[in-house]
C-alpha positions as a Markdown table, in Angstrom:
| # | Residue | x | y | z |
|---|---|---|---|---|
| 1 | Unk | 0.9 | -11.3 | -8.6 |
| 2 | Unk | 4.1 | -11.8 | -6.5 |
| 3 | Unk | 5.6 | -8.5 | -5.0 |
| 4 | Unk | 9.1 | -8.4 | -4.5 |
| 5 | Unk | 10.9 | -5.8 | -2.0 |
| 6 | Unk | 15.1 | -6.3 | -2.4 |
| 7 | Unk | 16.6 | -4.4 | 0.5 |
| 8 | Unk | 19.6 | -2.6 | -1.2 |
| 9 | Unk | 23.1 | -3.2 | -0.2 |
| 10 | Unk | 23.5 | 0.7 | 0.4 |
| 11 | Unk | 19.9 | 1.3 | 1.9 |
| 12 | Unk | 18.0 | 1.9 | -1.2 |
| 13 | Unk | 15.1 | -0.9 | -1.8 |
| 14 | Unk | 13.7 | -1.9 | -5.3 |
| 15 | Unk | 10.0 | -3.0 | -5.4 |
| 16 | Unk | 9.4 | -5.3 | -8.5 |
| 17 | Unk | 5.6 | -7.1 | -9.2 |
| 18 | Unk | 6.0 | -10.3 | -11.6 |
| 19 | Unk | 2.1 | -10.3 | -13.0 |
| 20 | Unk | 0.5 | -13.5 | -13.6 |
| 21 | Unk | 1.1 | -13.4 | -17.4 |
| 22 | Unk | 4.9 | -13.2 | -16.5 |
| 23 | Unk | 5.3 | -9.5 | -17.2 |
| 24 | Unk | 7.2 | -7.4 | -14.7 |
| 25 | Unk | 7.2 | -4.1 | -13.0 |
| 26 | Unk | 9.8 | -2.1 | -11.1 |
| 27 | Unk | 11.3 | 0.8 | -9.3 |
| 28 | Unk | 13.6 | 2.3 | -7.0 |
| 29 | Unk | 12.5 | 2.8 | -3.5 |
| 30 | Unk | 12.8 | 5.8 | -0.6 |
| 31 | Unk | 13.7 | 4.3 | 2.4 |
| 32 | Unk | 10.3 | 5.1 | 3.7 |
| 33 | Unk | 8.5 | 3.0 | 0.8 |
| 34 | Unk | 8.8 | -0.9 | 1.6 |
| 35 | Unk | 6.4 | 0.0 | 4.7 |
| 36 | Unk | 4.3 | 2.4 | 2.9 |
| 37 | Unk | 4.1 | -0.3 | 0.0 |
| 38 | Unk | 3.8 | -3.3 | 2.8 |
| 39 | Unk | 0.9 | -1.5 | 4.1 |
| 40 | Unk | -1.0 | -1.0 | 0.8 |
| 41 | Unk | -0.7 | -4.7 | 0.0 |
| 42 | Unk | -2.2 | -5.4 | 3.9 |
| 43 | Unk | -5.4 | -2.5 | 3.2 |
| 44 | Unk | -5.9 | -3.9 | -0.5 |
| 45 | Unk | -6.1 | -7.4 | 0.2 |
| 46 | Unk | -8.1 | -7.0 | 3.4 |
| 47 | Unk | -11.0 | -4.7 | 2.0 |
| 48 | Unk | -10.4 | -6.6 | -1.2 |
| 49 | Unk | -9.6 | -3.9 | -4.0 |
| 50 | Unk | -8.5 | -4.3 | -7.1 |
| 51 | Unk | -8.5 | -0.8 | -8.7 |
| 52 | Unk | -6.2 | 0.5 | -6.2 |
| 53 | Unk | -2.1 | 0.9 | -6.3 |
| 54 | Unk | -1.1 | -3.3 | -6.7 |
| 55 | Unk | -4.8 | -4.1 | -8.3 |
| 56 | Unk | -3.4 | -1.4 | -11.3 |
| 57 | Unk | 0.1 | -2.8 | -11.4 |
| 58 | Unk | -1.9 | -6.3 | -11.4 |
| 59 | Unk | -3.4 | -5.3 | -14.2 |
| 60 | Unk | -0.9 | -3.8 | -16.4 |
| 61 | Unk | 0.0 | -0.5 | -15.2 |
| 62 | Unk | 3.7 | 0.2 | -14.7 |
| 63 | Unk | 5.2 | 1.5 | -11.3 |
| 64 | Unk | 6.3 | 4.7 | -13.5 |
| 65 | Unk | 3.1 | 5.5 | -14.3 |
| 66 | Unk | 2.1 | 6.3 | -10.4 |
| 67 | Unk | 4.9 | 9.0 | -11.1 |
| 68 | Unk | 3.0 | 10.7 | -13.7 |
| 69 | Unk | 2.1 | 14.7 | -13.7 |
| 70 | Unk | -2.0 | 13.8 | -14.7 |
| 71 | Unk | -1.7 | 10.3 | -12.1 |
| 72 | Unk | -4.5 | 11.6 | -10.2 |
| 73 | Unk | -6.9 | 12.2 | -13.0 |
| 74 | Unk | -6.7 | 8.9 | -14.1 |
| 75 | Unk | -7.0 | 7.2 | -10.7 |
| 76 | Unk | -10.0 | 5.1 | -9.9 |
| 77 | Unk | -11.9 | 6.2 | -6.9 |
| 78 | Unk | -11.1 | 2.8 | -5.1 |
| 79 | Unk | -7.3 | 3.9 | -5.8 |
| 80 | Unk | -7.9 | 7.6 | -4.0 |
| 81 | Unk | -9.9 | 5.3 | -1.0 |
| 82 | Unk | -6.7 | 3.3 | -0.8 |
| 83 | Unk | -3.7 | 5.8 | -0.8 |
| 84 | Unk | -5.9 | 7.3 | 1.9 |
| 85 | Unk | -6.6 | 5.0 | 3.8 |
| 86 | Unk | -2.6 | 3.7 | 3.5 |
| 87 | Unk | -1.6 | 7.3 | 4.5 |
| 88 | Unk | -3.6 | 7.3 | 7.7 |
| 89 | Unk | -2.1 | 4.4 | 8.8 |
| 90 | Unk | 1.8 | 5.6 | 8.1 |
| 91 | Unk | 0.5 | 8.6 | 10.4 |
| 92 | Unk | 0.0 | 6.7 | 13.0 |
| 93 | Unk | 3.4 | 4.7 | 12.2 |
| 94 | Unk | 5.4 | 7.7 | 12.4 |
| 95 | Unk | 3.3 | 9.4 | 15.5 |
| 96 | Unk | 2.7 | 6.0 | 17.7 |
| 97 | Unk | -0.8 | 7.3 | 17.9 |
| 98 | Unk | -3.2 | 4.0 | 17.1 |
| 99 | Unk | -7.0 | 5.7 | 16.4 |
| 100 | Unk | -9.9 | 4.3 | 17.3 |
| 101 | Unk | -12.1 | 3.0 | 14.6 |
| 102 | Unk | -14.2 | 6.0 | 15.0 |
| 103 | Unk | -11.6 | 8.4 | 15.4 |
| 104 | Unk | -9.6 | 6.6 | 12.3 |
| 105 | Unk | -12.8 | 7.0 | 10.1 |
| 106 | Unk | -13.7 | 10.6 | 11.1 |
| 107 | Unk | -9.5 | 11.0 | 9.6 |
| 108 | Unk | -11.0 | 9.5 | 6.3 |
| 109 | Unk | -13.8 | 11.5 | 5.9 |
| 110 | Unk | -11.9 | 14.6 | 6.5 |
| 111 | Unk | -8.8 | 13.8 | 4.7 |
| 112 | Unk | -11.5 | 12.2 | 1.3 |
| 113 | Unk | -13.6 | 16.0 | 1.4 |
| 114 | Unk | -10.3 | 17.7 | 1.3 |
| 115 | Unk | -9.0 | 16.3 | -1.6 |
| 116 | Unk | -12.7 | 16.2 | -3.0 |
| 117 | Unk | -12.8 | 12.6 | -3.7 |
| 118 | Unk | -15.7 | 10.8 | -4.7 |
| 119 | Unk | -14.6 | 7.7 | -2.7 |
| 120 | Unk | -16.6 | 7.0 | 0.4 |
| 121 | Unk | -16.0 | 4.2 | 2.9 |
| 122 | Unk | -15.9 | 3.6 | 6.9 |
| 123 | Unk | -13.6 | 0.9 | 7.8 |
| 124 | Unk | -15.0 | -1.6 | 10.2 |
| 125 | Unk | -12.9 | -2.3 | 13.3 |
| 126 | Unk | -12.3 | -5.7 | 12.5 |
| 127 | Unk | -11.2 | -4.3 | 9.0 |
| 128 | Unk | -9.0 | -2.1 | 10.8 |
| 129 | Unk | -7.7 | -5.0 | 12.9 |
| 130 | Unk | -7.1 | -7.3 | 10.4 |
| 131 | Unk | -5.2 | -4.7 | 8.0 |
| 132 | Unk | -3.1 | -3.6 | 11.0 |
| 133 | Unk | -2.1 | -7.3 | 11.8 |
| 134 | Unk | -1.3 | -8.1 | 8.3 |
| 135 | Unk | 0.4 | -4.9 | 7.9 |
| 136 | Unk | 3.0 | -5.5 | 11.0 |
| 137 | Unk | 3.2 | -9.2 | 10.2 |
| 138 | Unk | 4.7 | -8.4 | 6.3 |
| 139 | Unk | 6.7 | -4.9 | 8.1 |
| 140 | Unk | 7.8 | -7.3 | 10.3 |
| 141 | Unk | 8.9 | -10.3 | 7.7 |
| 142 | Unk | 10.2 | -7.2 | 5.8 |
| 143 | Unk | 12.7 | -5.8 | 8.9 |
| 144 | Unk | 14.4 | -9.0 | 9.6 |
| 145 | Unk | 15.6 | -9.2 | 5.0 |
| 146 | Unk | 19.7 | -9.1 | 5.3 |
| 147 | Unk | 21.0 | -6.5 | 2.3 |
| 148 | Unk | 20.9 | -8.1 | -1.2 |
| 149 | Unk | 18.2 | -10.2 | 0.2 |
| 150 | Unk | 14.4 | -10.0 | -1.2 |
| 151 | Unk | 11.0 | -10.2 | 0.5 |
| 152 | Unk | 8.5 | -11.9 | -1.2 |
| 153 | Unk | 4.8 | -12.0 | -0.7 |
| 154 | Unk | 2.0 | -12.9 | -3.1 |
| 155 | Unk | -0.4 | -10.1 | -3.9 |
| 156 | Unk | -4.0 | -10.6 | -2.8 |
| 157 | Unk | -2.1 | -11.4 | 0.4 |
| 158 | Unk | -4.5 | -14.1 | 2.1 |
């Protein structure tokens, strides 16, 4: 799937995904999105999911369905894992604070028992590494796209 961030001329972004059987998805963006969407694409093609936010859109389910009242009913367990996970890591975006692996899966646990997930996963530090470099490699691609300009990346991101 190719993913496709346009940075809008008056600071809103639209995300678009072009599937591999040529149908298309898309959506207006908060300002705040391209890097929490950036970031899912680095966690979901590191641990390799594909029931999680892009895996879905991958396979047919349209960006307006994420907006739904009964979304979370419906969501895989890998899906829960991955919005988690994703959400941990715009914390430490927006704080500066980098956990430690331990520190960082201790957050999951905690954060997965509050919402009452079934989902259950430590992230390895080299996961964490790897999904943190990828992450500020396609945040990075993503801050230097001029207004009217799109950012493209393919979606498993290898």
């Amino acid at each position: 799937m190719l993913i496709q961030i346009k940075r809008g001329r008056d600071g809103a972004s639209t995300l678009a995904c072009l599937r591999d059987d040529g149908s298309r998805t898309w959506a207006r963006l908060h300002r705040f999105f391209p890097q929490h969407d950036l970031t899912h694409c680095a966690v979901e093609s590191v641990l390799g999911f594909d029931q999680a936010f892009f895996g879905l859109v991958g396979s047919g389910w349209q960006l307006d369905d994420f907006t739904l009242p009964a979304l979370r009913s419906r969501l895989p367990d890998e899906a829960i894992l991955a919005e988690t996970i994703v959400a941990l890591l715009d914390v430490e975006r927006g704080t500066g604070h980098v956990m430690p692996g331990d520190e960082f899966n201790a957050a999951l646990g905690d954060s997965l028992r509050e919402q009452r997930a079934r989902a259950e996963r430590r992230v390895t530090n080299d996961e964490l590494d790897a999904i943190r470099r990828l992450r500020d490699q396609l945040v990075a691609r993503w801050d230097t796209v001029a207004p009217g300009d799109t950012l493209e990346v393919s979606f498993p991101h290898t």
